[in-house]
N, C-alpha and C positions, 0 to 999 in steps of 0.2 A: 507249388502248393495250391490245391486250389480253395480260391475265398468264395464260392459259390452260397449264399447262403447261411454263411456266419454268421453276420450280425442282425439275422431275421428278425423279425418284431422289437429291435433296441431303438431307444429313441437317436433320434438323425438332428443331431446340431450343424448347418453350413456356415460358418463364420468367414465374411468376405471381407479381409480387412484392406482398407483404402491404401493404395500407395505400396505394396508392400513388395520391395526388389528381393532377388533370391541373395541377392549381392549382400546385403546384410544379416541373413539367416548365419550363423558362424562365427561373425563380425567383431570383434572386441578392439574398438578404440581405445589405446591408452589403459587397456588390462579390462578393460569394462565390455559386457556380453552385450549388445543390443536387444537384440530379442531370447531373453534365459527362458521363459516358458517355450518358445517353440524349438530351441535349440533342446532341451530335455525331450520333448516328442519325438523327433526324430529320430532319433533310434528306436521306435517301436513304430514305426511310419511307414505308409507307401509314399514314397517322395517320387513325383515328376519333375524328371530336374529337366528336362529338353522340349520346354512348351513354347509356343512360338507367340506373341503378341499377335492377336488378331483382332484389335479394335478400330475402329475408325470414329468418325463424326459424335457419334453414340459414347466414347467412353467407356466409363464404366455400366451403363445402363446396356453397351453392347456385349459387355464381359458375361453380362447376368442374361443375355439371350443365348450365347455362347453355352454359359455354365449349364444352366436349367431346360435348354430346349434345340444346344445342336443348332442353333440356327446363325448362318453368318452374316456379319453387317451388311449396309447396302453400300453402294460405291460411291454416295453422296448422302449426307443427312442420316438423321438418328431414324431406327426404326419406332420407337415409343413413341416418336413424336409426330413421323407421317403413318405412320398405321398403328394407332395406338387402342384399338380398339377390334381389330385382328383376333378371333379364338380357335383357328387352326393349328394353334402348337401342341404337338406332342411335347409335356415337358414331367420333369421331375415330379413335381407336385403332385401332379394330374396321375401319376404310375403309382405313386405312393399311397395315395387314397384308395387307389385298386387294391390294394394291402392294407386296408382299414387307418391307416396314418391320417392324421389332424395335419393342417398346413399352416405356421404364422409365419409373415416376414415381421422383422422390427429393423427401426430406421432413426437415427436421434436426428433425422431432417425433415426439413418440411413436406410432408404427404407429398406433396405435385410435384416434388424434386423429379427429373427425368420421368413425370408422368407414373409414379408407380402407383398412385394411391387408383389410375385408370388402368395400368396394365398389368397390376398384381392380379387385379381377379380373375382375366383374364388365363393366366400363368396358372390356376388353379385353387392359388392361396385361402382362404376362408378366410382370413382377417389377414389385415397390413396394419400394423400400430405403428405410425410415425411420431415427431413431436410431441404434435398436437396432443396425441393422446396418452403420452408422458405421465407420469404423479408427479414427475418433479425433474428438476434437473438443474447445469450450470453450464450457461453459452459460454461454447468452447471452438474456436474455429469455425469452422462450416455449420456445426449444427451444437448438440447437446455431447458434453465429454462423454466419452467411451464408458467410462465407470455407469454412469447414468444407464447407458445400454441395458448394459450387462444388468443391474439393478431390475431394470422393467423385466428382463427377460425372465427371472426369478419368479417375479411378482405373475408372469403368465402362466408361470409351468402351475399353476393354483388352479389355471381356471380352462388348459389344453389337457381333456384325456388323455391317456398311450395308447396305441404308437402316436408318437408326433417327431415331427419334421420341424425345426426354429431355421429362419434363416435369418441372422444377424450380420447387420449391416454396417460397419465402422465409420465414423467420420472424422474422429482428431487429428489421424495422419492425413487427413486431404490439406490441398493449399490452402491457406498461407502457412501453414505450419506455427500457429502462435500455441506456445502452452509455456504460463505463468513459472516463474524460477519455482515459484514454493513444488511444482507438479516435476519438475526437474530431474530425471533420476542420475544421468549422467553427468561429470565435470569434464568439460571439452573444451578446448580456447577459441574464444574467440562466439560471433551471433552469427554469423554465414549462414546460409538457405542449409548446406549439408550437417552444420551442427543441429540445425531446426527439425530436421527431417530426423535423423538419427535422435533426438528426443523425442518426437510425439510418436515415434514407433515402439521405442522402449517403454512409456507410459502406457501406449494399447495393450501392447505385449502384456504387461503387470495386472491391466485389468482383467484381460483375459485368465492370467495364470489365478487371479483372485475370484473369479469365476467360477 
């Protein structure tokens, strides 16, 4: 079938959430769905299930060169961080604006995290709302909880004509993996790194699905 054009002038949400293995998409520990909002999606979904990890030094800020602009790491060190000021990319953003689209990213972390609040605008973006620029929120791990996100993200679509492009940026499931029993949604035995991780994805997951 071809998708050529389908979803012309709709608005574009990219939601990049942290940490998130194909291994747990399906997943029910002990009867319980890990991710129920993307597990529902996927049956109405283009699923690439045979993507190869292509990060290096960069991480995730490599993934977001990858996603947005085709472009692949270097063989040493982050590119945001040795060339982070670079406006040769052909990327996403930048195509989308050719089709009248508004560009935001949001980020519940600190602006200068992997250089984006320098190499979003770069990428095309018109605005980056990181923390900083939060109404509110509740430290959660790396940055501000997931729910917070989603929250602001809301509060933007007020003030982002259509078409618009969001690119929202996850932090709860990054390392250390802390999120409070009350945030809890799964009963699993035992506090191990893999019960940590299978919680604060489930928590993304829910934010998302309450999104």
């Amino acid at each position: 079938e071809d998708l050529v054009g389908l979803l012309a002038g709709r608005d574009l949400y990219l939601v990049q959430v942290e940490s998130l293995e194909q291994v747990v998409l399906g997943a029910a520990p002990f009867g319980q769905e890990v991710t129920p909002t993307l597990n529902r999606w996927r049956s109405e979904s283009v699923v690439f299930d045979q993507v190869l990890a292509q990060t290096r030094d960069g991480s995730s800020s490599d993934g977001e060169l990858l996603m947005l602009a085709g472009v692949y790491p270097l063989e040493s060190g982050a590119t945001v961080l040795r060339f982070p000021d670079n406006q040769g990319y052909t990327t996403l953003p930048r195509l989308l604006a050719e089709e009248g689209y508004r560009s935001v990213a949001l980020h519940g972390d600190a602006g200068s995290f992997w250089n984006r609040d320098r190499v979003f605008p770069h990428l095309g973006y018109e605005r980056y709302v990181a923390e900083e620029q939060f109404a509110g929120g509740t430290p959660l791990g790396l940055g501000l909880a997931d729910a917070d996100l989603f929250d602001q993200t809301l509060r933007e679509l007020d003030r982002v004509p259509r078409p618009r492009f969001l690119h929202l940026i996850t932090t709860t499931s990054h390392t250390p993996w802390e999120l409070p029993a009350r945030l809890q949604g799964l009963d699993l035995p035992g506090d191990d790194a893999t019960s940590r991780y299978l919680q604060t994805l489930h928590y993304t997951d829910g934010a998302l699905g309450d999104f």
